[in-house]
C-alpha positions as semicolon CSV with decimal commas, in nm:
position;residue;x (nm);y (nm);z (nm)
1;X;0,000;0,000;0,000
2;X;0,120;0,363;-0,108
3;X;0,032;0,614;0,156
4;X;0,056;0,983;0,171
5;X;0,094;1,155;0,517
6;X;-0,030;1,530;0,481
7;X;0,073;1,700;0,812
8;X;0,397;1,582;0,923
9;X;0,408;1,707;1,299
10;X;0,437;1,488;1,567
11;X;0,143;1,242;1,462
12;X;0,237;1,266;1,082
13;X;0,602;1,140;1,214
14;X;0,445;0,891;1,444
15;X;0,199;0,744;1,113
16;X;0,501;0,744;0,895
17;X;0,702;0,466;1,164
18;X;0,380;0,270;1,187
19;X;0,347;0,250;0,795
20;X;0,716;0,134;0,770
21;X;0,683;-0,066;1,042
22;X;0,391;-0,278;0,844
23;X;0,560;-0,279;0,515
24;X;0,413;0,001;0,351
25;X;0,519;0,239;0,127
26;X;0,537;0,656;0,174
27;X;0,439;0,738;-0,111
28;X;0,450;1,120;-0,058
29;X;0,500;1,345;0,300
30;X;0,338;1,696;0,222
31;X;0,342;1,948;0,509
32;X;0,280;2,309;0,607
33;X;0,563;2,376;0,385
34;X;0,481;2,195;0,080
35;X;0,327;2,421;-0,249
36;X;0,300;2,098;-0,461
37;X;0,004;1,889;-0,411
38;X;0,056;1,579;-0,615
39;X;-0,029;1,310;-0,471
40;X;0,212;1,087;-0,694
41;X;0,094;0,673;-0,700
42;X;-0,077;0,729;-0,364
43;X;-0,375;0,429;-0,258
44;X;-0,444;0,654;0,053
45;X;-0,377;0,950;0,215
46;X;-0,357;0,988;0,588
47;X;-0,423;1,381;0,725
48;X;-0,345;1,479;0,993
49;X;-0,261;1,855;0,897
50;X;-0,387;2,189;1,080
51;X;-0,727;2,265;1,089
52;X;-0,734;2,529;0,797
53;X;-0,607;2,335;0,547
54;X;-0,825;1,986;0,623
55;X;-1,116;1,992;0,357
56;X;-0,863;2,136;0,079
57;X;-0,681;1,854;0,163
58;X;-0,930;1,643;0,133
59;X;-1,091;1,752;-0,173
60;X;-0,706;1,721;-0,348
61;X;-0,718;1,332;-0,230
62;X;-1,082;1,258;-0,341
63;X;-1,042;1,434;-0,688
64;X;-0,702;1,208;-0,742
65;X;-0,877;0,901;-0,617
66;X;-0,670;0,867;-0,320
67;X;-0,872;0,751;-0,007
68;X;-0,859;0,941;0,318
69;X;-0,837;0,893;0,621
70;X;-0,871;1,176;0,844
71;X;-0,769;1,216;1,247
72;X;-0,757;1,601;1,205
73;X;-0,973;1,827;1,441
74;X;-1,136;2,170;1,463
75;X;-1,235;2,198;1,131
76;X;-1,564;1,951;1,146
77;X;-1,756;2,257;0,988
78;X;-1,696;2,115;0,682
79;X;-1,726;1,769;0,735
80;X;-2,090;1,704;0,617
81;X;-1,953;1,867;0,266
82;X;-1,645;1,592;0,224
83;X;-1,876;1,367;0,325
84;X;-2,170;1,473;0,015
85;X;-1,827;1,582;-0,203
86;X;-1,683;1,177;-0,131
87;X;-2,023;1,012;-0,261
88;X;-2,026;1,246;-0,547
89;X;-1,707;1,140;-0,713
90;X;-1,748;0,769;-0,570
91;X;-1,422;0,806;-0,327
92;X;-1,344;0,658;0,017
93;X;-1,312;0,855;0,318
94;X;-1,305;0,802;0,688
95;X;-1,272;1,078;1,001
96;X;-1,278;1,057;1,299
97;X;-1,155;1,268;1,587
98;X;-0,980;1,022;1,805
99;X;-0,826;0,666;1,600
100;X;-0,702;0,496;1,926
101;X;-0,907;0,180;1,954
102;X;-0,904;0,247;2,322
103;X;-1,077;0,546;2,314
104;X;-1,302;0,444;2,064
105;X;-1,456;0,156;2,353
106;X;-1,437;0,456;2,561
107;X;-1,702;0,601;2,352
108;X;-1,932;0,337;2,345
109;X;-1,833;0,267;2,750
110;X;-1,977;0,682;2,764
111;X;-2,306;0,570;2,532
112;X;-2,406;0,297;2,784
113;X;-2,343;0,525;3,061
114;X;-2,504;0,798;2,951
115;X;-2,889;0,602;2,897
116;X;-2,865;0,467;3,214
117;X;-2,802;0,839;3,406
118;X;-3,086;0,939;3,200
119;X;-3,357;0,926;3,432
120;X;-3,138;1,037;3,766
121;X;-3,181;1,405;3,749
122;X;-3,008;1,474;4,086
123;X;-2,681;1,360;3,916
124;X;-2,502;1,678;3,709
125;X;-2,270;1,594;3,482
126;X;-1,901;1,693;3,370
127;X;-1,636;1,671;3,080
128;X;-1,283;1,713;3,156
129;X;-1,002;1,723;2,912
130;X;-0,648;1,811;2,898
131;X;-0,381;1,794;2,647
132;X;-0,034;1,981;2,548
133;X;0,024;2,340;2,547
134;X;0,027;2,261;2,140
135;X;-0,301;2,133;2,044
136;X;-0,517;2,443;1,890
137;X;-0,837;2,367;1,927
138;X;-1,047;2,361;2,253
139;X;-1,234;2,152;2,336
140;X;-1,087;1,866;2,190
141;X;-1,307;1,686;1,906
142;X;-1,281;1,384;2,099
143;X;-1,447;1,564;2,410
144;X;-1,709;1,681;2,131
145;X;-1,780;1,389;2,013
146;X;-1,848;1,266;2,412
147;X;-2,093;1,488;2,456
148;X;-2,254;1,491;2,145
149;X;-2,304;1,121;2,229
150;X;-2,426;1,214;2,562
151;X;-2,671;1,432;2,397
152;X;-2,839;1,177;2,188
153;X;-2,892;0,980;2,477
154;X;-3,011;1,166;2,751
155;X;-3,216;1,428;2,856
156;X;-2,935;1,716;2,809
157;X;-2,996;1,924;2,540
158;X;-2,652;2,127;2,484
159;X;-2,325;2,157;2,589
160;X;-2,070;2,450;2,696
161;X;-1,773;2,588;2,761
162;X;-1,832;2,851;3,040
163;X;-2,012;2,784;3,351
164;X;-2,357;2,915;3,248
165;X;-2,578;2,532;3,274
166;X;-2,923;2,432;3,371
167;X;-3,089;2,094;3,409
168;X;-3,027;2,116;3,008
169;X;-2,681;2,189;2,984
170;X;-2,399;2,086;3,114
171;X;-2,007;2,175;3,100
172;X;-1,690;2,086;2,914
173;X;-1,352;2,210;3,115
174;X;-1,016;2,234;2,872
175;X;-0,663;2,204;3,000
176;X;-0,348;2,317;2,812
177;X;-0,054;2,197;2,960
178;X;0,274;2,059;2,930
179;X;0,306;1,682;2,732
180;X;-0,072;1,569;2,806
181;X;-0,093;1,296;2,506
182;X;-0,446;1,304;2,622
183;X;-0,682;1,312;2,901
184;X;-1,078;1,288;2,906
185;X;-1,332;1,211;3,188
186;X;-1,686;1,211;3,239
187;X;-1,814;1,250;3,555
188;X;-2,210;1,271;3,709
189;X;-2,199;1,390;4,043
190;X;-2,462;1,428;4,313
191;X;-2,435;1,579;4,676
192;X;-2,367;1,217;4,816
193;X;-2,138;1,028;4,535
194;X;-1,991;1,023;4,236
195;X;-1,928;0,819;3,896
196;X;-1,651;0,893;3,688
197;X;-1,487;0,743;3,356
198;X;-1,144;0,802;3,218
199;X;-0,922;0,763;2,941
200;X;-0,580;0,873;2,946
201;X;-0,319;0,831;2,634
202;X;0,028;0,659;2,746
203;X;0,177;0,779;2,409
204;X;0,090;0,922;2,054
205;X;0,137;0,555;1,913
206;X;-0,235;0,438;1,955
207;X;-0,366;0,730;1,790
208;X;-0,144;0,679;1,467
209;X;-0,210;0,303;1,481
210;X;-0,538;0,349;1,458
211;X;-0,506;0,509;1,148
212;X;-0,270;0,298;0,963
213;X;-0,527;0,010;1,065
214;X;-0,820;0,259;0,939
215;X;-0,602;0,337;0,612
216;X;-0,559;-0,111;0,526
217;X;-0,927;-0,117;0,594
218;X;-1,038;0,148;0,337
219;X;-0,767;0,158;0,033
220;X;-0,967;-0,125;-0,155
221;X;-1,307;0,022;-0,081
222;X;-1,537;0,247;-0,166
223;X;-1,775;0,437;0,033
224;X;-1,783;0,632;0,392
225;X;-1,678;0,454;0,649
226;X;-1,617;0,460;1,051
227;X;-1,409;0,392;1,281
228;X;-1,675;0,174;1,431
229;X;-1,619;-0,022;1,080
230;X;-1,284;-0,094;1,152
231;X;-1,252;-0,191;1,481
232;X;-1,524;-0,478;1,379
233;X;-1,333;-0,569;1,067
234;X;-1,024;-0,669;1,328
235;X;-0,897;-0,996;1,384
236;X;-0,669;-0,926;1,683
């Protein structure tokens, strides 16, 4: 397989061991410095670039048939459009904000949790995350995607980032600091207890594993696809 890394920070570097690691080929490293966009004999293109160059990104891959496979976040704005563009030209894309396999349980661990708080009102609930002093965007799109989640299945109707909830609304706290890989909790809490969930990343390596795994699923398909799609394609 001949893969393209677009963003070549400190995931793009981590993605690009992986790959050799497996046997694969780089087939082209284009970065914040990079003018030319060919994407050579590429079979799939993994982005993780900064936020304001994503969907251009994107569109470059799907118009030269290169899959994608996209771990970038802060720029989901335009994700419903590479999703409409993908299907219109008959390309193969995946995003999603977190790729570690752990975390991805971790959603569904936050699903079940969140149906059976629904109904236990005197409970107020609580997203925490913290990461390096480098990551841009706040809150993180995996602590978005957590409460969004939430959201669909419970009684909470929004989120936010300031202190301002109700019995509708409830709060997501950002940290920026030092080497945080990445930290994310959900907690309910009532006068007399607590119940809290976790997930902390050791290292960057599960995230970029993730997406070389995501990147073998998709290069010989067609389609949009999950991360949910991979992780039940595995035979580990």
């Amino acid at each position: 397989m001949n893969v393209a890394i677009i963003g070549y920070g400190k995931m793009g570097k981590e993605v690009e061991k992986i790959l050799s690691e497996r046997g694969h080929a780089i087939s082209k490293i284009i970065d914040i410095e990079t003018h030319e966009m060919d994407l050579g004999n590429s079979d799939v293109a993994i982005i993780f670039s900064a936020p304001k160059s994503v969907y251009k990104h994107i569109i470059n891959c799907l118009d030269s048939k290169v899959a994608v496979v996209c771990g970038s976040t802060g720029w989901t704005e335009k994700l419903e459009d590479s999703v409409n563009y993908c299907k219109s030209v008959d390309g193969s894309f995946i995003f999603s904000p977190n790729f570690s396999i752990g975390v991805n349980l971790f959603f569904k661990l936050n699903n079940f949790l969140g149906k059976i708080m629904k109904n236990h009102s005197d409970y107020r609930l609580e997203i925490l995350e913290k990461h390096h002093t480098e990551k841009v965007d706040k809150p993180s799109g995996t602590a978005i995607k957590l409460a969004d989640d939430i959201i669909l299945n419970s009684n909470y109707s929004e989120w936010t980032t300031d202190n301002n909830v109700d019995q509708k609304t409830f709060n997501i706290k950002s940290i920026r600091e030092g080497e945080i890989k990445g930290y994310h909790e959900v907690e309910y809490m009532s006068e007399n207890d607590s119940i809290k969930i976790c997930h902390n990343a050791n290292s960057r390596h599960s995230f970029a594993y993730g997406a070389v795994l995501s990147a073998e699923f998709i290069f010989d398909k067609k389609g949009v696809y999950s991360i949910d799609d991979v992780i039940k394609n595995l035979k580990i």
